[in-house]
FIKOLZA-1660 file (N, C-alpha, C; in steps of 0.1 Angstrom, whole numbers, plus 5000, padded with zeros to 4 digits):
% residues 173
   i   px   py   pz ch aa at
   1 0640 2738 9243  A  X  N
   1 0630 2728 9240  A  X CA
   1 0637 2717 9233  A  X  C
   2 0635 2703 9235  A  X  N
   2 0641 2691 9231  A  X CA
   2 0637 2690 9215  A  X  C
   3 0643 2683 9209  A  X  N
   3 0640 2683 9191  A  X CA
   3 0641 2665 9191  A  X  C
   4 0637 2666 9180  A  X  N
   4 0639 2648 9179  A  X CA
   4 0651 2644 9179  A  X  C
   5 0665 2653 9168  A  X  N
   5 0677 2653 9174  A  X CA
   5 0678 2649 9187  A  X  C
   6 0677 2656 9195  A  X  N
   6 0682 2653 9209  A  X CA
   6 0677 2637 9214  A  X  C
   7 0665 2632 9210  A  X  N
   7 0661 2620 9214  A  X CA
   7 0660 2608 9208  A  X  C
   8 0665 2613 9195  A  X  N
   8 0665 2599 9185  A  X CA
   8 0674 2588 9191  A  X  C
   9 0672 2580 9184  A  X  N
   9 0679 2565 9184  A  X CA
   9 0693 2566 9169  A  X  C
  10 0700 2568 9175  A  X  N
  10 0711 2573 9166  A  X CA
  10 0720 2556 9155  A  X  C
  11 0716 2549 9162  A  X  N
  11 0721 2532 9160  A  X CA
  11 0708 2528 9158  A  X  C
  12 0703 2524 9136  A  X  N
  12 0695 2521 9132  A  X CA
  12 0696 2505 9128  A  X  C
  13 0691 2500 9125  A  X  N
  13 0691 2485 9120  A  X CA
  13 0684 2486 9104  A  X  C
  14 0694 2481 9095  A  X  N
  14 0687 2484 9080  A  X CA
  14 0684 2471 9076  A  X  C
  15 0676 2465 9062  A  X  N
  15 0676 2458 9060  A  X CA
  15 0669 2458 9047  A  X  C
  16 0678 2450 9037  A  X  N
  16 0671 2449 9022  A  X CA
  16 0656 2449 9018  A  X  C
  17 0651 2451 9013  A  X  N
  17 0638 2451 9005  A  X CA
  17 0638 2439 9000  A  X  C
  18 0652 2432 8996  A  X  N
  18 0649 2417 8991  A  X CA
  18 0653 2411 9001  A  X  C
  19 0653 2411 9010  A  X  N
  19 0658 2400 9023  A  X CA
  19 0644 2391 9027  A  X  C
  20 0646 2381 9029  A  X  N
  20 0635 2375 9034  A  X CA
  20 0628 2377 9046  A  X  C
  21 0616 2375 9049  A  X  N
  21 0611 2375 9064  A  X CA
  21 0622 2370 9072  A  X  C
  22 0618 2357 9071  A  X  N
  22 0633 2352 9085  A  X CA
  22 0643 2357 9088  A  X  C
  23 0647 2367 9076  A  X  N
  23 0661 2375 9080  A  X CA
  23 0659 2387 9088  A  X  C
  24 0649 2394 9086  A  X  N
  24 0640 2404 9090  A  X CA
  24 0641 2400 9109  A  X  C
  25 0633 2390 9111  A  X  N
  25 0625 2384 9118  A  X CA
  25 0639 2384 9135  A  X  C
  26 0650 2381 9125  A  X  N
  26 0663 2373 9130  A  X CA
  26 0671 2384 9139  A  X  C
  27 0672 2394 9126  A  X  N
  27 0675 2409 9129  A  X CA
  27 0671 2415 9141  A  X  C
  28 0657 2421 9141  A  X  N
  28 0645 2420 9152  A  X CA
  28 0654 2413 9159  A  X  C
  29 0653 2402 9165  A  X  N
  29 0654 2391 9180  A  X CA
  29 0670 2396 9184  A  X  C
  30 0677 2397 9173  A  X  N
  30 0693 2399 9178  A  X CA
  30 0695 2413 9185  A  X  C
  31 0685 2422 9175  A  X  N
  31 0688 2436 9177  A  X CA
  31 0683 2446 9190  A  X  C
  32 0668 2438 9196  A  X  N
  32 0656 2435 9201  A  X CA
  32 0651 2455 9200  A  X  C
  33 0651 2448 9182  A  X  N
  33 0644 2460 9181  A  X CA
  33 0627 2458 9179  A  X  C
  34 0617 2465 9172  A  X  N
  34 0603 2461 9169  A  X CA
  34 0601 2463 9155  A  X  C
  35 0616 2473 9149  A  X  N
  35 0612 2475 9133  A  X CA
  35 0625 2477 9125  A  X  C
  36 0625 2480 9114  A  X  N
  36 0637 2477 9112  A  X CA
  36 0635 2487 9097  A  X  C
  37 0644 2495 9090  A  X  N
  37 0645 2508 9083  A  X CA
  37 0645 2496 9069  A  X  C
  38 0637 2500 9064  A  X  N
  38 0646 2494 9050  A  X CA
  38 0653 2505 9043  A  X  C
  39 0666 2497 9037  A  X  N
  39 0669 2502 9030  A  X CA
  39 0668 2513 9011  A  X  C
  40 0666 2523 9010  A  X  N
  40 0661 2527 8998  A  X CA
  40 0669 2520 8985  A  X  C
  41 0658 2518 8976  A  X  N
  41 0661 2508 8960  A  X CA
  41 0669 2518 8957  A  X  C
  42 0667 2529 8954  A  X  N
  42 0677 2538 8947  A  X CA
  42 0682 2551 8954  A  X  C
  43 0690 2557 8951  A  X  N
  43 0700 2564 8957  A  X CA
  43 0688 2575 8961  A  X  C
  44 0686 2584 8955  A  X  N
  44 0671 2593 8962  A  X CA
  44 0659 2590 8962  A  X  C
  45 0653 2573 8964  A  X  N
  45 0648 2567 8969  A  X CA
  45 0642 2571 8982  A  X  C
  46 0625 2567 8988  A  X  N
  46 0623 2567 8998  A  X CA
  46 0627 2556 9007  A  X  C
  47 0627 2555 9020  A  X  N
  47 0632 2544 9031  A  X CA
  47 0620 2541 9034  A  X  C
  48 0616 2527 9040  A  X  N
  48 0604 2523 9042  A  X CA
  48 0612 2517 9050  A  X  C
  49 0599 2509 9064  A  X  N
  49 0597 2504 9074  A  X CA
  49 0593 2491 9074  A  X  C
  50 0598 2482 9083  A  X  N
  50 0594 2474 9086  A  X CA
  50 0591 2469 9102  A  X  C
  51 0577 2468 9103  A  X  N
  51 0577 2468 9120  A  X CA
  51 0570 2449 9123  A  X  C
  52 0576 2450 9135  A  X  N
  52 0567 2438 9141  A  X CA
  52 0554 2434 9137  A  X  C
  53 0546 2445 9132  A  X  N
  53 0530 2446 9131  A  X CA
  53 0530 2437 9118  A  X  C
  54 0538 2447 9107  A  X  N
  54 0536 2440 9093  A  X CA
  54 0540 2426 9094  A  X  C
  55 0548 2416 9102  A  X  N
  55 0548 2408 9100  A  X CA
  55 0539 2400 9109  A  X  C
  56 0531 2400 9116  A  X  N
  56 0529 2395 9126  A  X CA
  56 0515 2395 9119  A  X  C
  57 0511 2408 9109  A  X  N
  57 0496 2412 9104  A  X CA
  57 0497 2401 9090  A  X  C
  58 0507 2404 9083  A  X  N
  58 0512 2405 9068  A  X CA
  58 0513 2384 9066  A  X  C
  59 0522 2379 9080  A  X  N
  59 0529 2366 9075  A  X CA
  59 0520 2355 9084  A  X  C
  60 0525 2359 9101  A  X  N
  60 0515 2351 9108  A  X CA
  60 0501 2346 9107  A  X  C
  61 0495 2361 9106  A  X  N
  61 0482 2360 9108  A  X CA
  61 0479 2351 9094  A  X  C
  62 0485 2351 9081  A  X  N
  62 0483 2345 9071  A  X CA
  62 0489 2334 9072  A  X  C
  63 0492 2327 9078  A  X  N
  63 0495 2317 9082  A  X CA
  63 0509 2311 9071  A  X  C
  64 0513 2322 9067  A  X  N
  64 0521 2322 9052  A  X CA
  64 0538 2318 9059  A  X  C
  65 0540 2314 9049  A  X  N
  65 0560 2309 9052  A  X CA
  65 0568 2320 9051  A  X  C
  66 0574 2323 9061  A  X  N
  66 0586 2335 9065  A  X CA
  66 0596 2335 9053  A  X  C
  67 0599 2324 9053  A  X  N
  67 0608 2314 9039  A  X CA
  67 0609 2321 9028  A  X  C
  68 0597 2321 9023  A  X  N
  68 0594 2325 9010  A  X CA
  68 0587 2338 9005  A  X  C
  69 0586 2347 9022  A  X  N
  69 0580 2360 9018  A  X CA
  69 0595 2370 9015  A  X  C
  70 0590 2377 9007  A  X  N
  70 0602 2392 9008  A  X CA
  70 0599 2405 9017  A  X  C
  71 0608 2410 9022  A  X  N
  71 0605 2421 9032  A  X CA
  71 0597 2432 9022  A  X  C
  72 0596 2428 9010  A  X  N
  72 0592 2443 8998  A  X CA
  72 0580 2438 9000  A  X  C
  73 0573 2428 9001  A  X  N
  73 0561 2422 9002  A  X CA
  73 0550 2427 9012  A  X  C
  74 0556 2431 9021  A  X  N
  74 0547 2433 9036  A  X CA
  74 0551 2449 9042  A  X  C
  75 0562 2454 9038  A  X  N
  75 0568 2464 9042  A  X CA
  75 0562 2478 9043  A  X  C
  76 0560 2491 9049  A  X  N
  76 0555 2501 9046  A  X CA
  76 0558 2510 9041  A  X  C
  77 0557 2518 9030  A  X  N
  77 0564 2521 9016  A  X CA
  77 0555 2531 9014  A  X  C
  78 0559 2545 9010  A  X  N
  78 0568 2550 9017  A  X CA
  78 0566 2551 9031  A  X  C
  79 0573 2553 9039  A  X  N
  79 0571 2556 9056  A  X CA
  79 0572 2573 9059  A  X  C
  80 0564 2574 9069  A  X  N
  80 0564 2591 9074  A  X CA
  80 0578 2591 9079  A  X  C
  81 0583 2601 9072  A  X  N
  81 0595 2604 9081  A  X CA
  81 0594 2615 9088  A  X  C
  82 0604 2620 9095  A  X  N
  82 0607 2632 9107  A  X CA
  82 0619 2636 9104  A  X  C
  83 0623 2652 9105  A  X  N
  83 0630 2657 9105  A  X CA
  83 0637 2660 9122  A  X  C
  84 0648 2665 9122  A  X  N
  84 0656 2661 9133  A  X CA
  84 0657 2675 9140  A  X  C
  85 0648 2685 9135  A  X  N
  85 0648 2694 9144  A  X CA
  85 0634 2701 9142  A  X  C
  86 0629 2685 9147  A  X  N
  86 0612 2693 9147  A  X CA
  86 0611 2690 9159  A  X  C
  87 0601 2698 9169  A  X  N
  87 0601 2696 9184  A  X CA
  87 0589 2683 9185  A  X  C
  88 0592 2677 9202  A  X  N
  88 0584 2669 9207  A  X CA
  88 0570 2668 9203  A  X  C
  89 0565 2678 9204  A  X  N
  89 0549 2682 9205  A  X CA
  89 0545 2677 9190  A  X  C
  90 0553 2684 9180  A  X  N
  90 0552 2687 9166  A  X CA
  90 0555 2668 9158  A  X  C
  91 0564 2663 9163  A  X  N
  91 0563 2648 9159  A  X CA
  91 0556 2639 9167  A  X  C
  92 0548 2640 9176  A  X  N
  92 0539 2638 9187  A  X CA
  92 0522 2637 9175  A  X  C
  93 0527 2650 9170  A  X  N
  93 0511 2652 9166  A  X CA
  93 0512 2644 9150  A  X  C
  94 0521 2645 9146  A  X  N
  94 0524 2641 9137  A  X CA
  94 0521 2622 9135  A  X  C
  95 0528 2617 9147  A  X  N
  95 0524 2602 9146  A  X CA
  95 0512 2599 9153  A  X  C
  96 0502 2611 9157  A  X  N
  96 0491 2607 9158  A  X CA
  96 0482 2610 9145  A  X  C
  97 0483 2619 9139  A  X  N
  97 0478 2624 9130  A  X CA
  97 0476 2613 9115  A  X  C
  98 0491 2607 9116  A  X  N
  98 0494 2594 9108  A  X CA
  98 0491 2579 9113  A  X  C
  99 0486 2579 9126  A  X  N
  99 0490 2565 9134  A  X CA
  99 0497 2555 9136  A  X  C
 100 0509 2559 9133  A  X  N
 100 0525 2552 9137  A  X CA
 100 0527 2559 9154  A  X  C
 101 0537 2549 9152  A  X  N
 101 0547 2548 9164  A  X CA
 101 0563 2551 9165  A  X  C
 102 0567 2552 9153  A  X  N
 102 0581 2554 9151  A  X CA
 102 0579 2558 9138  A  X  C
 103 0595 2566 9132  A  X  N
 103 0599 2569 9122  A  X CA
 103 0612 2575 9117  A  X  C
 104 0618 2570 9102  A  X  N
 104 0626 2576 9105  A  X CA
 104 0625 2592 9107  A  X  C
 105 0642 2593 9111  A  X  N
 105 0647 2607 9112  A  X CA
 105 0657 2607 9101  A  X  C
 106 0654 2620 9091  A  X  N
 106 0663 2621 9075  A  X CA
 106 0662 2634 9071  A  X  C
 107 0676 2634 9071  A  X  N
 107 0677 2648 9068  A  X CA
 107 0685 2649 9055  A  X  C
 108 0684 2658 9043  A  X  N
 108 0693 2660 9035  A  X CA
 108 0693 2641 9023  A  X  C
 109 0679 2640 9025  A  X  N
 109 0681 2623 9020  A  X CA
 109 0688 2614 9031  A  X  C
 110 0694 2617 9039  A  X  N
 110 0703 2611 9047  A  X CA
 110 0694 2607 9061  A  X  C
 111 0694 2590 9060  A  X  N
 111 0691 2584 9075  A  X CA
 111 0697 2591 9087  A  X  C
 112 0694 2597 9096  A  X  N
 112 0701 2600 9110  A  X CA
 112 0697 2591 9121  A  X  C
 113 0687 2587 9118  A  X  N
 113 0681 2576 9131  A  X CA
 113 0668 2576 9130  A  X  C
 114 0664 2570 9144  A  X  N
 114 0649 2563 9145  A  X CA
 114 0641 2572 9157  A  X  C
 115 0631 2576 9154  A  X  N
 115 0628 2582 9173  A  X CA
 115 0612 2576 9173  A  X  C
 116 0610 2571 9183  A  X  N
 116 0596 2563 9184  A  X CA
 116 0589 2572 9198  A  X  C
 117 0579 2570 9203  A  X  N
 117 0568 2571 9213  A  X CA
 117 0576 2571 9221  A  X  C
 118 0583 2555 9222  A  X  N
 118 0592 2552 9238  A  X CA
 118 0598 2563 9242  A  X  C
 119 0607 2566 9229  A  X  N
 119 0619 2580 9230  A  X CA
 119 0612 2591 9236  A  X  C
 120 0603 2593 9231  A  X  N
 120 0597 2607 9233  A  X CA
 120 0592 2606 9250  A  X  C
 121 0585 2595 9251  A  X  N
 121 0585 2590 9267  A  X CA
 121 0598 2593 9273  A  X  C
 122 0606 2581 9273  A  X  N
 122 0618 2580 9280  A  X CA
 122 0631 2587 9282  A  X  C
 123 0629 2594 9274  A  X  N
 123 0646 2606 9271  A  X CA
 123 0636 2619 9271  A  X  C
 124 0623 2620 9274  A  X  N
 124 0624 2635 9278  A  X CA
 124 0626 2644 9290  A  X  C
 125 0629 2651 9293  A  X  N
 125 0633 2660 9310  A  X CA
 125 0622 2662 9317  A  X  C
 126 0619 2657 9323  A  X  N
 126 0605 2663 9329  A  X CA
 126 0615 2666 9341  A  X  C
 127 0609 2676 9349  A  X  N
 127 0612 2684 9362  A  X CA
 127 0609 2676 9371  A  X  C
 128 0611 2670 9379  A  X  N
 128 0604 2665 9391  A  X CA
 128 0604 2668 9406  A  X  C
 129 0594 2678 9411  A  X  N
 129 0597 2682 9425  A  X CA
 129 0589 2676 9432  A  X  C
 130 0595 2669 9441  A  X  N
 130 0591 2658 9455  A  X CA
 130 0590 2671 9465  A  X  C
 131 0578 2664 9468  A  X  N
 131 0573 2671 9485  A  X CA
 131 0581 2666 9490  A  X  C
 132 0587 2676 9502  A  X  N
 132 0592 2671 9515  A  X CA
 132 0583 2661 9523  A  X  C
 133 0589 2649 9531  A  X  N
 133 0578 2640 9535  A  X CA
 133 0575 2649 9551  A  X  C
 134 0578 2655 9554  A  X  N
 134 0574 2665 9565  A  X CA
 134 0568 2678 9560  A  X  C
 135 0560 2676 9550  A  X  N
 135 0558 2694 9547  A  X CA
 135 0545 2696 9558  A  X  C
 136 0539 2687 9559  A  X  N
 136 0522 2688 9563  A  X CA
 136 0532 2694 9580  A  X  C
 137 0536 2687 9587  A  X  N
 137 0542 2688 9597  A  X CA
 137 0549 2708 9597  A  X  C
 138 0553 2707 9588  A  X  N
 138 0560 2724 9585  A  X CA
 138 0547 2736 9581  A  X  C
 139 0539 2730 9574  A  X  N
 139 0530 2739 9572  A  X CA
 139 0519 2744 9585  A  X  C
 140 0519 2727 9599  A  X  N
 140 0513 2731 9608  A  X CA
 140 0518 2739 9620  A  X  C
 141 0535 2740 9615  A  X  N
 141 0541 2748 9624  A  X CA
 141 0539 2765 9617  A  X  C
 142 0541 2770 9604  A  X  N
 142 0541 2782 9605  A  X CA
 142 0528 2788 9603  A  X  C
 143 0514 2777 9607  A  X  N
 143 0500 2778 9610  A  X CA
 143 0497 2787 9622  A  X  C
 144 0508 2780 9629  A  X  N
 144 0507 2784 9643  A  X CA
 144 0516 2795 9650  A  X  C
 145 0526 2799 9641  A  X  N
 145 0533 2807 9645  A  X CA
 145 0525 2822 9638  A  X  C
 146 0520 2821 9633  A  X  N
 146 0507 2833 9625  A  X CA
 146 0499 2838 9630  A  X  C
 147 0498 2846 9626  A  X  N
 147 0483 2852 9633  A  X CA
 147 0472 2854 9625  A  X  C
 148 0462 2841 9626  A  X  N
 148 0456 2844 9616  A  X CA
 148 0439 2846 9619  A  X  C
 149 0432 2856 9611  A  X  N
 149 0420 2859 9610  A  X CA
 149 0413 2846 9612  A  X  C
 150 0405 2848 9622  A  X  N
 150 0393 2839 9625  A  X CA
 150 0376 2834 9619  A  X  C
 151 0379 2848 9609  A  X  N
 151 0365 2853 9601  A  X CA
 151 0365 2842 9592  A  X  C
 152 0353 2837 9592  A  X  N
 152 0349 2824 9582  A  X CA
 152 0357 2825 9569  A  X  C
 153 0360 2821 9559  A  X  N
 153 0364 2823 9544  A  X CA
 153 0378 2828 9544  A  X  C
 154 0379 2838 9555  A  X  N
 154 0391 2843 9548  A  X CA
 154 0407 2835 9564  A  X  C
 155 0402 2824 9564  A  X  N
 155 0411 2820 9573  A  X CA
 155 0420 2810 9563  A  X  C
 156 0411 2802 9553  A  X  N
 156 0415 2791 9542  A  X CA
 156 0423 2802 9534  A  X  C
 157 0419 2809 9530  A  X  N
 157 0429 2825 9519  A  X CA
 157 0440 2824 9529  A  X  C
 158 0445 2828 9542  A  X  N
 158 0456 2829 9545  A  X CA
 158 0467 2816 9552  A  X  C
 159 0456 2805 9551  A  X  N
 159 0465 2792 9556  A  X CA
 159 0473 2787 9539  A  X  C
 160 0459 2789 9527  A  X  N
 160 0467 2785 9515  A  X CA
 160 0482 2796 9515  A  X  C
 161 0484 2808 9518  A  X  N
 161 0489 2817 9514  A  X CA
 161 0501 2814 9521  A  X  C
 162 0504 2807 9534  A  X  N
 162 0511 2806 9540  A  X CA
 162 0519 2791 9535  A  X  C
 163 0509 2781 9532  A  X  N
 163 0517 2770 9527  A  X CA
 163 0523 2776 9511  A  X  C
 164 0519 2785 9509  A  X  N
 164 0527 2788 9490  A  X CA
 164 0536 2792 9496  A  X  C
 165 0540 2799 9505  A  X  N
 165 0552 2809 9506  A  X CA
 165 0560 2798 9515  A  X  C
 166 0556 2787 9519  A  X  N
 166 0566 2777 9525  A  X CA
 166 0570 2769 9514  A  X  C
 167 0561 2766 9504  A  X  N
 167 0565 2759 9491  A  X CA
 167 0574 2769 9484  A  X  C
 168 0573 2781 9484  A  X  N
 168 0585 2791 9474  A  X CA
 168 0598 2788 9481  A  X  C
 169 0593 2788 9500  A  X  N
 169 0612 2785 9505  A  X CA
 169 0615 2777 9499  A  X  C
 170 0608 2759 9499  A  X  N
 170 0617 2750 9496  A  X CA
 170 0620 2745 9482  A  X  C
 171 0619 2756 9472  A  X  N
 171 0620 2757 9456  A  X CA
 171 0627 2765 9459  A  X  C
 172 0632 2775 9466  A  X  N
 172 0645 2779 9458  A  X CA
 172 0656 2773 9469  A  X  C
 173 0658 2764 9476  A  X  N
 173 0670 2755 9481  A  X CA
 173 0676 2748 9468  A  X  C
% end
């Protein structure tokens, strides 16, 4: 089973608590990230967040000067973190439970990375088995090569039974 280890974002983007919005802002566009970790005031200090929202909620919408705001100003303090061997499902429920979208990942006080929704989307394994684009064509062949009961109800029982066991052949090729 995948852990947030396995899907984190290992290359975080930090940024002062006294840095300005614009620096913030700057960061973001270069990095084309949506948030950005702040850095902790003191050594076993919490890490707080800075996302697109807070500023977009915090500066724009207030029609306020990037200039003169401080990232400590608008920032989310403390932020949910995640540990780096908690499974999918379990930080899944987690940032719905809280209603974020990302967080860090910290282990031992120590930043390891970021893992968001996307991550959990995009880097997980999903299986994917494609039908053959001829199955319908294969299943009407060993339809017919069968012998099958005529009696109302139980003709559907043995046509399903016959397409499963043509779907088992072409799962184990």
């Amino acid at each position: 089973m995948l852990t947030v280890a396995d899907i984190m974002t290992r290359e975080v983007v930090t940024i002062r608590s006294s840095a300005k919005v614009t620096q913030a802002i700057a960061l973001m566009q270069k990095h084309k990230v949506r948030s950005l970790i702040v850095e902790r005031a003191v050594q076993c200090g919490a890490y707080s967040i800075l996302t697109a929202r807070d500023i977009v909620y915090g500066v724009t919408a207030k029609s306020a000067d990037p200039t003169s705001i401080m990232v400590c100003e608008i920032m989310t303090t403390p932020c949910i973190a995640v540990e780096p061997h908690m499974s999918l499902p379990a930080v899944a429920k987690r940032f719905l439970t809280q209603n974020i979208k990302r967080a860090p990942v910290i282990e031992d006080n120590q930043l390891l990375g970021v893992v968001s929704i996307t991550d959990i989307i995009m880097k997980s394994n999903i299986d994917v088995f494609e039908l053959p684009a001829d199955l319908s064509q294969r299943i009407e062949i060993a339809l017919r090569h069968s012998r099958l009961s005529w009696v109302e109800g139980h003709q559907l029982e043995q046509e399903s039974e016959i397409a499963w066991e043509l779907l088992e052949e072409l799962n184990c090729r």
